[in-house]
C-alpha positions in Angstrom: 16.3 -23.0 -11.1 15.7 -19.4 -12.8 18.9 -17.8 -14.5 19.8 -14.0 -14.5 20.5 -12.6 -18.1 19.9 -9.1 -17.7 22.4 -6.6 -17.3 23.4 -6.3 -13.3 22.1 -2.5 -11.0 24.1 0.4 -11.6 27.1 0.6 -8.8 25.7 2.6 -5.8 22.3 0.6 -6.1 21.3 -1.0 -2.9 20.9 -4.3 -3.0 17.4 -4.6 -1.9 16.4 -2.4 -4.9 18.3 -4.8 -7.3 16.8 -7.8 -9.7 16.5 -11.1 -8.3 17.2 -9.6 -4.3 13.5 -11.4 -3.6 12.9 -13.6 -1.3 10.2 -15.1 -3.3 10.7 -16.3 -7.1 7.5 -17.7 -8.8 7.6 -20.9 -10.8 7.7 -18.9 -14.4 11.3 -18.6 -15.8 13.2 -15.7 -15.3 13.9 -13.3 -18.6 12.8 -15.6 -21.1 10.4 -13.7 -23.3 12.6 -10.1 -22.4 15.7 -9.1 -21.3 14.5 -6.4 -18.6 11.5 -8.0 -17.6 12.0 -11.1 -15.0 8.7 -12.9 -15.3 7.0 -11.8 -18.3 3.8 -12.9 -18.3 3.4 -12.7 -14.6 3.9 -8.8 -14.7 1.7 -8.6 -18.3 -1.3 -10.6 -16.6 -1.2 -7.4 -14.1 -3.4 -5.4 -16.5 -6.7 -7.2 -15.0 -6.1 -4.8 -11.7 -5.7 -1.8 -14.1 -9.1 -3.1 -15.5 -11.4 -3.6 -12.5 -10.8 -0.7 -10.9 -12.8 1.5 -13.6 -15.2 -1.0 -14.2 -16.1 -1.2 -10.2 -16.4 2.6 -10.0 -19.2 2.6 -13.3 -21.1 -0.4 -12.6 -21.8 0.7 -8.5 -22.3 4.8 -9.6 -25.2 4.6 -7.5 -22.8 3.6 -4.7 -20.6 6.0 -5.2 -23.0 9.3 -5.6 -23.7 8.7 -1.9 -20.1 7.2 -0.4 -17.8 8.7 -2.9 -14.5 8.8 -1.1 -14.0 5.0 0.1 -14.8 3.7 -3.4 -12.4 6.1 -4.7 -9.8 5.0 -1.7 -10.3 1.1 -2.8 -10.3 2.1 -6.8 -6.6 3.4 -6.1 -5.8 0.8 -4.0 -6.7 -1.8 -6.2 -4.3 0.2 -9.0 -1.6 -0.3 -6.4 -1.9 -3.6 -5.9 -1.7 -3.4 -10.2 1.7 -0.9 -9.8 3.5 -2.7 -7.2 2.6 -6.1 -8.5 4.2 -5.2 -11.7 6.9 -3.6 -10.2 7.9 -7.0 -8.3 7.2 -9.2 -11.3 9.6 -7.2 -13.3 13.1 -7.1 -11.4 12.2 -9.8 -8.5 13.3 -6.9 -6.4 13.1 -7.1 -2.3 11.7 -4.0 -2.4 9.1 -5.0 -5.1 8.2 -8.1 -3.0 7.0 -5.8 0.1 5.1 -3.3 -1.8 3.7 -5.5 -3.7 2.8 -7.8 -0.5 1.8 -4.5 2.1 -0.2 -2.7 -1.2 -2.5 -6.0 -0.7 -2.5 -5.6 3.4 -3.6 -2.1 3.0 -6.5 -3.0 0.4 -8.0 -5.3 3.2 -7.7 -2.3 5.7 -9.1 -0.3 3.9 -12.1 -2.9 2.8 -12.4 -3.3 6.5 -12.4 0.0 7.7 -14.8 1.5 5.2 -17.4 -1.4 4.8 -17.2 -4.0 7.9 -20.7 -3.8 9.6 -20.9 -2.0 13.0 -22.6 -5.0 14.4 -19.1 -7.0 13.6 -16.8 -4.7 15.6 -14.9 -6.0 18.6 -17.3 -5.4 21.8 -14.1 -2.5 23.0 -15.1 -0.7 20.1 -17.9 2.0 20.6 -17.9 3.6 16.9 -16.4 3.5 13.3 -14.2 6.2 14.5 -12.5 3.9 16.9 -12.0 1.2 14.9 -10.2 2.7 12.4 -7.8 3.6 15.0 -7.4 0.3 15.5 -7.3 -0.8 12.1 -4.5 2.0 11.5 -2.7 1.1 14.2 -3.1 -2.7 13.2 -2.0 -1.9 9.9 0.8 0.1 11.0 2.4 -3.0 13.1 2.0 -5.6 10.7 4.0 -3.8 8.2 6.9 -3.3 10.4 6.8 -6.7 11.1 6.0 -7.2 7.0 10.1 -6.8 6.7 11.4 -9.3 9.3 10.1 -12.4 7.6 8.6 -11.3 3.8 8.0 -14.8 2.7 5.6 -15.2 5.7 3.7 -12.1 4.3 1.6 -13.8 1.5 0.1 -16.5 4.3 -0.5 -14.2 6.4 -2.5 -11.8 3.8 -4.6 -15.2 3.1 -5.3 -15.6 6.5 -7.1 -12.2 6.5 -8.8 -13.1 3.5 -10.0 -16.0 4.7 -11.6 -13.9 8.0 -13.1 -11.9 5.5 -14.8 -15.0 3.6 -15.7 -16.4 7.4 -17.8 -12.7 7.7 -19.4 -12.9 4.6 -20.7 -16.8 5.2 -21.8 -15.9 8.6 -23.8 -12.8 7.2 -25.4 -14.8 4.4 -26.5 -17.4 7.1 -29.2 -14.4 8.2 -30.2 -13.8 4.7 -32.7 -15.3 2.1 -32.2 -12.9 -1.1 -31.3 -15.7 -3.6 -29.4 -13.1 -6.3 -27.1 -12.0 -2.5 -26.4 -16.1 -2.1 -25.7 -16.7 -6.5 -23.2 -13.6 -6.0 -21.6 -14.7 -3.2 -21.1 -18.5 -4.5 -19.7 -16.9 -7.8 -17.0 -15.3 -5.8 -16.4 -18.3 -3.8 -15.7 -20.1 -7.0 -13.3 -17.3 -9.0 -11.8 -17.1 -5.5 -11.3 -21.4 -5.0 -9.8 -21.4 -9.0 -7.2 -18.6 -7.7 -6.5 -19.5 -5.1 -5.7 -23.6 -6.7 -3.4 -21.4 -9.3 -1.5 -20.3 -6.5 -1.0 -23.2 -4.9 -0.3 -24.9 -7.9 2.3 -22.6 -8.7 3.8 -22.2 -5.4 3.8 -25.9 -4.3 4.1 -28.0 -7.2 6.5 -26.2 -9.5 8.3 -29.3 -10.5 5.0 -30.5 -12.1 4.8 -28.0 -13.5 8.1 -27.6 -15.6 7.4 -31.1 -16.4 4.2 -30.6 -18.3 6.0 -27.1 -20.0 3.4 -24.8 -18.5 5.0 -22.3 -16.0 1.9 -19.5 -15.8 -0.2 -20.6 -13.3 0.7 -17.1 -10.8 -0.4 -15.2 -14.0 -3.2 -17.1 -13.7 -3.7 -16.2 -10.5 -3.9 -12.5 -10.7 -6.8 -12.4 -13.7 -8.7 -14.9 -11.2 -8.6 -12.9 -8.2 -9.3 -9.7 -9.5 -12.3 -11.4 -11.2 -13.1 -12.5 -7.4 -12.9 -8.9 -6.5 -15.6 -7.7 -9.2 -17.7 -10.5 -7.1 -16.4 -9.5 -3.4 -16.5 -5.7 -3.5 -20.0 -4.9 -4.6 -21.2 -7.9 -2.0 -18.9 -6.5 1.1 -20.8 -3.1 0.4 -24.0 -4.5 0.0 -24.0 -6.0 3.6 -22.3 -2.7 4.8 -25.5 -0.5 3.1 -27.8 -3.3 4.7 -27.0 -3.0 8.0 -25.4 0.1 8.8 -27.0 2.5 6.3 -31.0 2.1 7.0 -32.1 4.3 4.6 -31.2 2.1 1.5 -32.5 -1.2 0.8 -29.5 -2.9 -1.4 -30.0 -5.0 -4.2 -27.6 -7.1 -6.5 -28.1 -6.4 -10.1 -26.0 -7.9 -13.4 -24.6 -6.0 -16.1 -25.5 -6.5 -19.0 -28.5 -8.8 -18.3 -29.6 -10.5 -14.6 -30.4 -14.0 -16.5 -27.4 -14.3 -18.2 -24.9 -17.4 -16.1 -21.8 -15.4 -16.9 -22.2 -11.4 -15.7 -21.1 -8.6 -13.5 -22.2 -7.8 -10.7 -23.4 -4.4 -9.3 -24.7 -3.3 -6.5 -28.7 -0.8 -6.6 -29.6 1.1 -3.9 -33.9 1.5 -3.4 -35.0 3.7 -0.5 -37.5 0.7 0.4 -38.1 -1.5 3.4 -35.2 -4.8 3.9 -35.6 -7.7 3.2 -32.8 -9.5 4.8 
């Protein structure tokens, strides 16, 4: 379907280091726009991950002056989803494929670790401590087994996103704070329109050549780290709600809470909950 035009690895060069050694090749034509970059626009649309992760630490500052080191963790995981993504989507690279499918596996652990509620952990599980042995450990195995089957990889990472949606709905089902439920149904839809783009691209390839549009994975990557701007700040916010008493969370918008389109950020108020 794609053609290589780009000048083969220099002898030596292991294979799984070389252009076009993925198992996975996205619906976007290989080379066309630049000779050293396999799928242009899929690498160029990577620039949305170098965004967010700046804009997440400013906009939750108040966040971060009192948990510093997990935002910062998820800020440069977030750049190496960005890195490795970029990475893959320039050489199509077997190499490029895993990192940039285990840089996304390691994101979730480390959302999980940090910011999943203590009422959530498995009944084994006595403290945070523990479970992040067991999310290390976890982590630790599912890589290894990342680079038996890599195609598999990218369902299984959306199977762990989905457990992660499947928290946050059963969560909101104990809470009335209208500006939690408009945040979390904002991510639901930036996450449903990547998601489709994924699919779309994945699936139904041959519909696409037919109608000339090839860029639906690009797509994909602006719409899901819009999704993120949505999911972090609302992960955290049921994290401060139930595990850090202290703090009554609250949902904010940047620039303005009335506007329909706006970002959202999470306040902390040392008042009683409301959830």
């Amino acid at each position: 379907m794609h053609q290589y035009s780009t000048e083969d690895d220099s002898p030596g060069m292991p294979s799984i280091f070389s252009y076009l050694s993925a198992e996975v090749d996205w619906c976007e034509g290989n080379f066309e726009h630049s000779r050293s970059i396999a799928e242009y626009y899929n690498t160029i649309s990577n620039v949305s991950f170098f965004i967010i992760s700046p804009v997440l630490l400013h906009l939750n500052k108040q966040y971060v002056q009192e948990h510093r080191k997990p935002v910062y963790y998820l800020s440069a995981m977030l750049l190496s989803i960005g890195i490795f993504s970029v990475y893959f989507h320039t050489t199509l690279s077997y190499v490029g494929q895993l990192l940039d499918e285990l840089s996304i596996l390691w994101t979730l652990a480390v959302t999980y670790t940090f910011w999943l509620p203590t009422s959530r952990f498995p009944k084994f599980i006595k403290n945070r401590t523990q479970f992040r042995w067991l999310i290390a450990i976890t982590t630790a195995i599912i890589t290894l087994l990342s680079f038996i089957k890599p195609s598999v990889n990218a369902y299984l990472l959306n199977s762990f996103a989905f457990y992660l949606l499947y928290m946050i709905w059963s969560l909101l089902r104990k809470c009335k704070d209208g500006r939690v439920h408009r945040l979390a149904a904002a991510m639901v839809v930036w996450w449903a329109l990547a998601i489709g783009c994924w699919i779309t691209d994945k699936w139904f390839c041959g519909f696409c050549q037919r109608i000339n549009f090839c860029y639906f994975h690009s797509f994909w990557h602006i719409l899901i780290a819009i999704s993120l701007l949505y999911c972090c700040p609302l992960v955290i916010y049921f994290y401060v709600l139930h595990d850090m008493p202290s703090f009554q969370p609250q949902i904010q918008y940047w620039p303005c809470d009335s506007w329909e389109v706006a970002l959202p950020y999470l306040a902390l108020r040392k008042t009683h909950k409301q959830c």
